[in-house]
C-alpha positions as CSV (number, residue, x, y, z in Angstrom):
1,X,48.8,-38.5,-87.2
2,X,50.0,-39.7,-90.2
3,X,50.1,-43.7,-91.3
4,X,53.4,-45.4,-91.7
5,X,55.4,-45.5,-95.3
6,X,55.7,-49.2,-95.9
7,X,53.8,-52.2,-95.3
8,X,52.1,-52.5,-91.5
9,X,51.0,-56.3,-91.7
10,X,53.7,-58.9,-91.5
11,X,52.2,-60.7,-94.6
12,X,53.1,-57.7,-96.9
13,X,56.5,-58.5,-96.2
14,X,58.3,-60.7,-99.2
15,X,61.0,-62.6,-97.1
16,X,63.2,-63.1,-100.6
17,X,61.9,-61.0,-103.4
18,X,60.9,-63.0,-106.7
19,X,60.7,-66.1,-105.0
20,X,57.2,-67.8,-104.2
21,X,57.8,-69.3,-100.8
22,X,55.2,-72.3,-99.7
23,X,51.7,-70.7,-99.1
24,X,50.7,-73.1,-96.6
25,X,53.6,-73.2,-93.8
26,X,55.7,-70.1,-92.3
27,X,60.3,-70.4,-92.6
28,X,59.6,-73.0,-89.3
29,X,57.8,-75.6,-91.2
30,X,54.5,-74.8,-89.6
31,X,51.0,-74.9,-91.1
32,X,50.1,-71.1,-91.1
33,X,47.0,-71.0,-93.3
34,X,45.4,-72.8,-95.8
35,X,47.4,-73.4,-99.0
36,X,47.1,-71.3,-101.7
37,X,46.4,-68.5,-99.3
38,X,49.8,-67.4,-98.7
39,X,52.0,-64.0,-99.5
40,X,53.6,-63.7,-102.3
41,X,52.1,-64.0,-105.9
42,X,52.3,-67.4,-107.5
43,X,53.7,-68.0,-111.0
44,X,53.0,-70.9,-112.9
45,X,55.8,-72.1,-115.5
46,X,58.2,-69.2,-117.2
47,X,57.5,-67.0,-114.2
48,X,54.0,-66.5,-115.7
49,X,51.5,-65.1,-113.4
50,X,49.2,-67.7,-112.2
51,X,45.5,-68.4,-112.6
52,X,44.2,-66.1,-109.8
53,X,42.0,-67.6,-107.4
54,X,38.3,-68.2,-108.9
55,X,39.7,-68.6,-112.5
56,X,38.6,-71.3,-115.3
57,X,41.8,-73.1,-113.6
58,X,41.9,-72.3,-110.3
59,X,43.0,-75.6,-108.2
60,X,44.2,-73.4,-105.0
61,X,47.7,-74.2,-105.7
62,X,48.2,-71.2,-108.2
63,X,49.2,-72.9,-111.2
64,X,47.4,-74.6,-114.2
65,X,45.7,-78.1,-113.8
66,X,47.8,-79.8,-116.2
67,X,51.5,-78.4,-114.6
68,X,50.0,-79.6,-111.2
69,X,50.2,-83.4,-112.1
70,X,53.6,-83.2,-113.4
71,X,54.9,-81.3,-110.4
72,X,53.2,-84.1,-107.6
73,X,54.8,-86.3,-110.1
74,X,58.4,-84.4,-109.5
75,X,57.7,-84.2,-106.0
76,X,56.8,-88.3,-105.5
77,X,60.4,-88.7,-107.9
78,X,62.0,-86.2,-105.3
79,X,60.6,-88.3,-102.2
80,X,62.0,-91.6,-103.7
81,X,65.9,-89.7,-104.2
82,X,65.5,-88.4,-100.9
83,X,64.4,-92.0,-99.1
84,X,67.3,-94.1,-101.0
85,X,69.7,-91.3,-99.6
86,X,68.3,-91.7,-96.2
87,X,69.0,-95.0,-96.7
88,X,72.5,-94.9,-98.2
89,X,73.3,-92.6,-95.3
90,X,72.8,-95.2,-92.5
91,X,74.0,-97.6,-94.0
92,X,77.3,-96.5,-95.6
93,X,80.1,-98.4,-94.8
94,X,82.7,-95.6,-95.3
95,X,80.4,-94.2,-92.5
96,X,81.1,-96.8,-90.7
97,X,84.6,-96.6,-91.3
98,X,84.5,-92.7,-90.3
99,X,83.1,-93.2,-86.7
100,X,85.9,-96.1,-85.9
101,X,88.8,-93.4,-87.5
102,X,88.3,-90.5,-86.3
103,X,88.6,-89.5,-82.3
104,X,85.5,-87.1,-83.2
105,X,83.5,-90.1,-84.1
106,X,80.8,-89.3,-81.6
107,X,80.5,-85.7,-83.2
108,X,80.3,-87.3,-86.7
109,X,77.5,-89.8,-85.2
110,X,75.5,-86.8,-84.0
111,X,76.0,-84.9,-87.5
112,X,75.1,-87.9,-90.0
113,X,72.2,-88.6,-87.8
114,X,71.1,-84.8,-87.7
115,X,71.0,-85.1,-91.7
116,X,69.2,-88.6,-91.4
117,X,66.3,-87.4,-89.8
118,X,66.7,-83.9,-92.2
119,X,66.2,-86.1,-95.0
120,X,63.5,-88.2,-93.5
121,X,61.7,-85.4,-92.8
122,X,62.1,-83.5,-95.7
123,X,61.5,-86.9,-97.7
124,X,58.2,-87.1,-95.7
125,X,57.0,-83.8,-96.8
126,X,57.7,-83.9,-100.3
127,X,55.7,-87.5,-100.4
128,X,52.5,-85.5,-98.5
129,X,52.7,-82.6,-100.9
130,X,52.9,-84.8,-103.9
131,X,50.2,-87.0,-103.0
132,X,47.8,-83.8,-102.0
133,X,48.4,-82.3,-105.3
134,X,48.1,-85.7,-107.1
135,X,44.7,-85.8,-105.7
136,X,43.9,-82.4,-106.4
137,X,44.9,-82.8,-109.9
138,X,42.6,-85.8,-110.1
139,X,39.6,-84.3,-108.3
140,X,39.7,-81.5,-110.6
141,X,40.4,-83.0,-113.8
142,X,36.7,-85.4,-112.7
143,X,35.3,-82.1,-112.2
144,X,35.7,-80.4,-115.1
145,X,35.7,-83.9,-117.1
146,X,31.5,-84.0,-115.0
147,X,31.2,-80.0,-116.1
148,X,31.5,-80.8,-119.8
149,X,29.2,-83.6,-119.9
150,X,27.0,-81.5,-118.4
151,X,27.4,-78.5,-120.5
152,X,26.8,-80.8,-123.4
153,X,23.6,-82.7,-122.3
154,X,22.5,-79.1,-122.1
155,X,23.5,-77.9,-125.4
156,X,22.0,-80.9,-127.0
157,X,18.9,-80.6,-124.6
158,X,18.2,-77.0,-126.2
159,X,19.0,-77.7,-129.4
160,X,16.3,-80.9,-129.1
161,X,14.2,-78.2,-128.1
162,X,15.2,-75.7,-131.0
163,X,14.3,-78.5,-133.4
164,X,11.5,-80.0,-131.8
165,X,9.9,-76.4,-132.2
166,X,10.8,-76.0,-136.0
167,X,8.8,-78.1,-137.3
């Protein structure tokens, strides 16, 4: 019997073409694998491919080192808009206003409060994404910062021995 024409698995299937959806959670917000993991194939800045996993740069987010501490950066600055929006939202007074206007005031309730906790949750993840690539960035920079040093004390341990053994 022959084997179907297109993809079989659910993960060969690009839900929007060119786009590189979150590796770590499925279209309902929930955790589906580890991050990095995901479909799709990660591009770092310019639509560039990506340092594939196991690369000289390989932090498991797909991008280089150095664009990952900028992006938790944009993501923490992201967070903050997000919160003060929050913030803005409940406490508007035009708002306030709204709900005593309008007969629907109940339905308007329901809707602002519907974003607020939108917001707040979407704030919330922003703020747990930037701070676990932050401390990626971090733990890998102190790794490869370790690697040199110890690439060097080797280099200068063999070329001790390269002397020593000239004379």
């Amino acid at each position: 019997m022959p084997g179907p024409d297109g993809p079989t698995d659910s993960r060969d299937f690009n839900p929007a073409p060119g786009t590189n959806p979150d590796p770590g959670f499925n279209y309902n917000g929930i955790q589906a694998m580890a991050a990095g993991t995901g479909p799709g194939v990660a591009t770092g800045p310019s639509s560039a491919p990506a340092t594939q996993a196991g690369g000289a740069d390989d932090n498991g987010y797909g991008v280089r080192n150095a664009e990952l501490g900028k992006m938790a950066d944009e993501l923490d600055l992201a967070a903050q808009i997000l919160e003060k929006a929050d913030k803005g939202l409940a406490e508007s007074d035009t708002t306030a206003r709204i709900h005593t206007m309008l007969t629907s005031g109940r339905m308007l309730k329901s809707t602002t409060g519907d974003w607020d906790d939108e917001i707040t949750r979407l704030a919330k993840q922003c703020r747990s994404l930037a701070d676990k690539m932050g401390q990626t960035h971090t733990n890998y920079t102190t790794q490869e910062e370790r690697t040199a040093q110890d690439f060097q004390a080797i280099l200068a341990s063999l070329e001790g021995m390269r002397n020593g053994n000239a004379h």
